[in-house]
Structures are given as C-alpha cells and as structure tokens.
Backbone as numpy.savetxt, mean C-alpha at the origin, in Angstrom:
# Nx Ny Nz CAx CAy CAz Cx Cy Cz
-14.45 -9.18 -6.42 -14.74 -8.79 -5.05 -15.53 -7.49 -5.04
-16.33 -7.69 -3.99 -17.51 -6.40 -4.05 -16.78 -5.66 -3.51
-16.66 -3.97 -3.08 -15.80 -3.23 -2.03 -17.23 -2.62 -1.13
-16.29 -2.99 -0.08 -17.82 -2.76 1.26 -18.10 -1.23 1.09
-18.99 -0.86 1.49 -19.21 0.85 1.51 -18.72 1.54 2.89
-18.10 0.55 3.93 -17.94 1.10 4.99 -16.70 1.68 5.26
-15.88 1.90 3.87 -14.62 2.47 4.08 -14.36 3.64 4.19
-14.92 4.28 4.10 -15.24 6.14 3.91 -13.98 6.13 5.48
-13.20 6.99 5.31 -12.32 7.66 6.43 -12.54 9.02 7.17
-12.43 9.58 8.10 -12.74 10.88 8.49 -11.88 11.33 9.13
-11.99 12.65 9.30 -10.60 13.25 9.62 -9.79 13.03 11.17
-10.64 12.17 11.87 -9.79 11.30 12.86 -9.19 10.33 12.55
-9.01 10.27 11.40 -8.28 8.83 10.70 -6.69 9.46 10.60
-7.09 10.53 10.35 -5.38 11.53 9.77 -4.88 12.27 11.09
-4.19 12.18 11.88 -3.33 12.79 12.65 -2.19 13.19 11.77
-1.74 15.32 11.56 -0.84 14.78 10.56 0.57 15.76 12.09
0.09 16.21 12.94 1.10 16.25 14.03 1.98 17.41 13.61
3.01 17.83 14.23 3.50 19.51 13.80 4.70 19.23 12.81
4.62 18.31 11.98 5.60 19.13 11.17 5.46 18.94 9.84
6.43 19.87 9.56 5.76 20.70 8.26 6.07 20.24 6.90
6.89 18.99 6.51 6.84 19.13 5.45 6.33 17.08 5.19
5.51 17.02 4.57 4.83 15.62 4.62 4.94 15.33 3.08
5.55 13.91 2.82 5.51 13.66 1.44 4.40 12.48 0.91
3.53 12.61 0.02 2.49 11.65 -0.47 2.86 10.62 -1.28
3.19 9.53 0.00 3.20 8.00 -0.75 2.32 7.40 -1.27
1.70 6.29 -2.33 0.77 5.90 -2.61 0.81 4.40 -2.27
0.09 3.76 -2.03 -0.08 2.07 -1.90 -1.35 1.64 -2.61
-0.84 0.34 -2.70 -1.71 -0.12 -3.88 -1.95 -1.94 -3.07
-3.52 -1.52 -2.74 -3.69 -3.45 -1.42 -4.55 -4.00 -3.28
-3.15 -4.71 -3.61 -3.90 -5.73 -4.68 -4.25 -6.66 -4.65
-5.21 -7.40 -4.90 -6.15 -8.25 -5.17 -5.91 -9.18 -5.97
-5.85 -10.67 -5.84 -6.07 -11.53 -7.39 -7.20 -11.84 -7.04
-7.13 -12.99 -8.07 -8.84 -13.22 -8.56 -9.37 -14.53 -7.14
-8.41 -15.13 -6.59 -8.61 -15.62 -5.47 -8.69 -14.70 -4.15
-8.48 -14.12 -4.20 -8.65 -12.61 -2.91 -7.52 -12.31 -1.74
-6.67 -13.27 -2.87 -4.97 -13.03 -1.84 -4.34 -11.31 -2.07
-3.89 -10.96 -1.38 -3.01 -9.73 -1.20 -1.79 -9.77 -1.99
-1.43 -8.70 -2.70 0.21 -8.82 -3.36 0.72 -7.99 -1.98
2.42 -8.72 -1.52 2.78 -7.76 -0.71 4.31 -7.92 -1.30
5.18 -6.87 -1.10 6.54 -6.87 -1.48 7.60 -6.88 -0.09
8.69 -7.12 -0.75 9.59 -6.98 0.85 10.90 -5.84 -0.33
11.21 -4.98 0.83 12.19 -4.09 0.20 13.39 -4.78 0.17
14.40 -4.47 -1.18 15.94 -5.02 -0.62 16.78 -3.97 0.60
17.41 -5.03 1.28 17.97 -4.61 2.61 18.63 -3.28 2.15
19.54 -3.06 1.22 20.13 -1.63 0.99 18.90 -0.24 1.02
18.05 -0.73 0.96 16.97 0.33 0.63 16.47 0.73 2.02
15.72 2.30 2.26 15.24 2.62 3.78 14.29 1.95 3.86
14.20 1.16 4.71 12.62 0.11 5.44 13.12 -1.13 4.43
14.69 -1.22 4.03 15.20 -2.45 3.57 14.86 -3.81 4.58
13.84 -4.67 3.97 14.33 -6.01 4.95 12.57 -6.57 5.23
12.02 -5.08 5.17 10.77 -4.74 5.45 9.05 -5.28 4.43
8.28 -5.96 4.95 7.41 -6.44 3.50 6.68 -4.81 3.88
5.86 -4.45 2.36 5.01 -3.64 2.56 4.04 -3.93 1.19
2.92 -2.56 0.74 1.56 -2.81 0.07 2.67 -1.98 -0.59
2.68 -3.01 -2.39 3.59 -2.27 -3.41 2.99 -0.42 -3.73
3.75 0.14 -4.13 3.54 1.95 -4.63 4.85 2.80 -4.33
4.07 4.02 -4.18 5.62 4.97 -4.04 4.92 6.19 -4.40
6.15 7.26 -4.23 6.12 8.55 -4.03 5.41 9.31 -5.23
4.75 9.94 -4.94 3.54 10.92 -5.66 4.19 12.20 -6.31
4.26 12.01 -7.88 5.02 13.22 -8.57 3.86 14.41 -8.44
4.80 15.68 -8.77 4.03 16.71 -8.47 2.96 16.86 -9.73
3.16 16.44 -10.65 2.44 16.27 -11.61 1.54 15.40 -11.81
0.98 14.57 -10.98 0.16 13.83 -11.28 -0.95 13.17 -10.37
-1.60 12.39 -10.54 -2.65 12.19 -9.81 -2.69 10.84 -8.73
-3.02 11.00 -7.88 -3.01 9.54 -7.15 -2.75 8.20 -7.95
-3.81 8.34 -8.79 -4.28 7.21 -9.27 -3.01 7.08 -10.45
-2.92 7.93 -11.20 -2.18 7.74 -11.81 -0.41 7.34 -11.38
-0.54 8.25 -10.21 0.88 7.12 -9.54 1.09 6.21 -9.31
-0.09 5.59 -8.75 -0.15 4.14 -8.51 -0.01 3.37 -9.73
-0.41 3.35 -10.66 -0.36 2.52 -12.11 0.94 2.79 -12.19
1.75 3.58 -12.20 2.92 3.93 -12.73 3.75 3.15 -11.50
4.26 3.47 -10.51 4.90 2.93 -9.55 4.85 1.18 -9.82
3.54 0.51 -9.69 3.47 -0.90 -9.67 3.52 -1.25 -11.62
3.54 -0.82 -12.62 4.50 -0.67 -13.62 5.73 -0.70 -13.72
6.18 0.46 -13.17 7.76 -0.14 -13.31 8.52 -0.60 -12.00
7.92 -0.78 -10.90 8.61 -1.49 -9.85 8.30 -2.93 -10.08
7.08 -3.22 -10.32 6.51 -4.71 -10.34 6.36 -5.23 -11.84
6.43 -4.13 -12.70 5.06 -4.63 -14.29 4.18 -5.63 -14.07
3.64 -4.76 -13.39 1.68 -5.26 -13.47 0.98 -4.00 -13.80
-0.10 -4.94 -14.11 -1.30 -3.72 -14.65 -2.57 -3.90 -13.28
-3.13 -2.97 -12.90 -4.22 -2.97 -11.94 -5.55 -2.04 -12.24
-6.17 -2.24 -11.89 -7.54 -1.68 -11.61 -7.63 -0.99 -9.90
-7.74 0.14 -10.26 -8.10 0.60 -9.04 -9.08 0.42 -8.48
-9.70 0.34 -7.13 -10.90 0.99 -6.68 -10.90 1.86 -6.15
-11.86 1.68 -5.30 -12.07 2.65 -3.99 -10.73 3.27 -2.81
-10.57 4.58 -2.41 -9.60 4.71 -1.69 -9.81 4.03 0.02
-8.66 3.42 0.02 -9.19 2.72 1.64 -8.85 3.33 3.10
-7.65 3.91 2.78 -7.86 5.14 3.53 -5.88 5.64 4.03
-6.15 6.96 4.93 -5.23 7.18 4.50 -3.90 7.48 5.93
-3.01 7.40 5.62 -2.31 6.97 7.32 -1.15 8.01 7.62
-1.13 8.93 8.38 0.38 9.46 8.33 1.00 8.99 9.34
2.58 8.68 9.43 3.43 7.86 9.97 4.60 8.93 9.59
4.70 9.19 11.45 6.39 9.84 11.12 7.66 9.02 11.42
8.30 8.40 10.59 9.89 7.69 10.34 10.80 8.65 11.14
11.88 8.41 11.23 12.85 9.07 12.18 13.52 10.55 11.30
13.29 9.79 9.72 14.26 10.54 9.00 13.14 11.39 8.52
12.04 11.09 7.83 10.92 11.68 6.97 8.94 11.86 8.01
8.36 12.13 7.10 6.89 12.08 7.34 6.25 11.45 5.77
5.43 10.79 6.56 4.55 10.49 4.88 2.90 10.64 5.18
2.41 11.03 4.44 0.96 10.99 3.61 0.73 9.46 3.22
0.96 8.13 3.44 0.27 7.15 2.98 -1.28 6.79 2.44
-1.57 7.10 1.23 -2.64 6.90 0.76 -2.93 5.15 -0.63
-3.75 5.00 0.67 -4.13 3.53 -0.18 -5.42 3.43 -0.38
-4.97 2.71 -1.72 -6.38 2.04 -2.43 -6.21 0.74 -2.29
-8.14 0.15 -2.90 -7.81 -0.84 -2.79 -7.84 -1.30 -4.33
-7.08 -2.37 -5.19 -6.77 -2.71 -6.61 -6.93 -3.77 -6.35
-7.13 -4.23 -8.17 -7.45 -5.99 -8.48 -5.87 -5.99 -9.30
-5.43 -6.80 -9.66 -4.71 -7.13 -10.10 -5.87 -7.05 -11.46
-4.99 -6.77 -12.95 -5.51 -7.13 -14.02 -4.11 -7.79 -15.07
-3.08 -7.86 -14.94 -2.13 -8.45 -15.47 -0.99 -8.01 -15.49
-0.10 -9.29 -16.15 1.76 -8.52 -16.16 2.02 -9.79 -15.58
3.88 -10.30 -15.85 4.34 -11.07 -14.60 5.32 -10.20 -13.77
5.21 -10.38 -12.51 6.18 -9.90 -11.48 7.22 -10.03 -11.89
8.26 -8.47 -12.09 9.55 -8.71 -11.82 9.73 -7.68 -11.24
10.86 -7.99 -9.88 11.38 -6.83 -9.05 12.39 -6.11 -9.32
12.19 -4.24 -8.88 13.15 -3.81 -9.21 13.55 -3.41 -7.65
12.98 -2.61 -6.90 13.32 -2.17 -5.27 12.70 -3.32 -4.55
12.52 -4.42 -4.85 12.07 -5.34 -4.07 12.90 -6.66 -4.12
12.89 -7.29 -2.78 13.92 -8.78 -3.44 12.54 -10.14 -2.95
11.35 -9.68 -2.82 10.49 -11.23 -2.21 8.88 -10.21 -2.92
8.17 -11.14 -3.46 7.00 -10.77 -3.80 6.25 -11.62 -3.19
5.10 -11.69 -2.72 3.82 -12.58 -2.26 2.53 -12.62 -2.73
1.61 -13.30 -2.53 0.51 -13.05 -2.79 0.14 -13.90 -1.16
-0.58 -12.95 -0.53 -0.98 -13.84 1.14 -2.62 -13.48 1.19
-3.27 -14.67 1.89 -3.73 -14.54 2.46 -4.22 -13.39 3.91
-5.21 -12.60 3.78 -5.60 -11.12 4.58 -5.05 -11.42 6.20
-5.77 -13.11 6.27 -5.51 -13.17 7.77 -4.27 -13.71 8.44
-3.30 -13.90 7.04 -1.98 -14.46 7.24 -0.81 -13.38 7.82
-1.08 -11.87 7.33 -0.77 -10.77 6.96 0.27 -10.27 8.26
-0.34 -10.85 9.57 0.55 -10.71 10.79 1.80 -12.02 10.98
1.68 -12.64 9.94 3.24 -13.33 9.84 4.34 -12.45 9.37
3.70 -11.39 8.52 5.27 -10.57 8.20 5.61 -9.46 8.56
6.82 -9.01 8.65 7.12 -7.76 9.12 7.19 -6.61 8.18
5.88 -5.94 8.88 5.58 -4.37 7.71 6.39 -3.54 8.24
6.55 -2.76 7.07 7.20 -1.06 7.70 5.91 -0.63 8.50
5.95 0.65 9.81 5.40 0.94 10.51 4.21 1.47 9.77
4.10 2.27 9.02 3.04 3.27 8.21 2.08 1.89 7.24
2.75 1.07 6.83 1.51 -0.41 6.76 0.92 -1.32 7.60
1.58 -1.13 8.55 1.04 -1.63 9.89 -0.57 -1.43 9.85
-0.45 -0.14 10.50 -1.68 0.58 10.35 -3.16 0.51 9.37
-2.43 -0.03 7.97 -3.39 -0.34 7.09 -3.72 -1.67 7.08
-2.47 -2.55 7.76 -3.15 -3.97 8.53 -4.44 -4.17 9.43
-4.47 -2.76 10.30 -5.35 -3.54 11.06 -6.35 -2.71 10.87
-6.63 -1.99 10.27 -7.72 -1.49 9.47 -8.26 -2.64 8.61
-7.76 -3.42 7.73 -7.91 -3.65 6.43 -8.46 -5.19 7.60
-8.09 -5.34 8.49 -8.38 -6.92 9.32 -9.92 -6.20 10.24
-10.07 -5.06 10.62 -11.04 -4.56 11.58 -12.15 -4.51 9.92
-12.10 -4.02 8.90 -13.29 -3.77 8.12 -13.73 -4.16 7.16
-12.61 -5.55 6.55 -12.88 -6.67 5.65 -12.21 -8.15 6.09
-12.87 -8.40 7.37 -12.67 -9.35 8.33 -12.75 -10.85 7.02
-13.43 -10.83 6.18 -14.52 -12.01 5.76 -13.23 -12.00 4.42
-12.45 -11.07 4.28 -11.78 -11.26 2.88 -11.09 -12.59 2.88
C-alpha cells in the first residue's frame, strides 16, 4: 500500500485542554497484505476492558515512538511490523487519565497472534470498522482514517 501524502496533521488536530499531566500512548493501524486492519478488543478486567482498539501502549521514558510500538505489538501480540508514516495524533481525556495518542500507520511483516491484554484479535475491513465498539481516543482515529483513506 502506497501512504497518501495528505496525512501531515497540524496543530488544530491536538487540543491538549488544561491539564497537566498527559501520558504518550502509541497505536499501531496495521496493515496485511490484503489491506485489512489488525484491531484488538481488551479483556473485560482491564480499563477500556470489553473495548476493540488499534493494538500499542504506553511510551517508556526511554525510548522512542517507534521503538515502542515494535515493542508493545511484540509482546502483547508477537508480531513484527514495519512502520510508516505517522497518521496523526489525538488527545482524549478518560475520566481517570489524559493521553497523547499517537498513531502510525504499519504493515504487518510477521509473527502469529497470541494475546496477552487482549481476549479477540481481528483483521477488518476499513469500512467495516463502525461495527465495533472503540475506546473513545480510537474513535477519533476512525474517522480520520475513513475521511482520508476512503478507497482503503
């Protein structure tokens, strides 16, 4: 898959609102070689348990976007990915927290799925994507990801 050039984000994309302490999640919109989406659903014990979302996780202080992302969908999923381009980036305040949601977009390059914080894996179709129920902060990268790669 080609990545459009029209993803560039600007700083009306980021509302980050008054408070002060925001933590940097990473997401990872993967790709197979048919152009389906990987999406995960959290297990119910977990916060946003019950919930599908774009596999990743929390950003060590040590390290780099990118490199979180490989790591997170490693040992939550063991897969291997290819990054691309960043697609953009969402803050969403939860009742309990704030997050920094920053997503890319990835190909899948190998591994088989096994879950560790997840109990349902998918691979869907882009325009199927409003059959499931996202946590609120993927929402957002739904209808982005439906407004600027309509044709995926």
């Amino acid at each position: 898959m080609k990545y459009p050039s029209n993803l560039a984000y600007s700083s009306r994309d980021l509302s980050l609102g008054n408070v002060s302490t925001i933590i940097p999640v990473l997401a990872g919109i993967v790709s197979d070689e048919a152009g389906k989406v990987l999406i995960t659903r959290r297990k119910k014990a977990l916060k946003n348990g019950g919930l599908w979302e774009f596999p990743g996780g929390k950003l060590h202080i040590d390290e780099s976007p990118e490199d979180c992302l490989r790591r997170e969908l490693a040992e939550e999923l063991s897969i291997q990915i290819r990054i691309g381009p960043l697609f953009t980036l969402v803050n969403h305040q939860y009742p309990e927290l704030n997050i920094l949601l920053i997503s890319y977009l990835c190909k899948f390059t190998g591994g088989q799925i096994e879950l560790v914080d997840h109990d349902r894996s998918k691979w869907v179709n882009l325009k199927d994507l409003h059959k499931y129920k996202f946590s609120g902060a993927d929402q957002k990268i739904i209808a982005k990801l439906q407004k600027v790669l309509p044709e995926w």
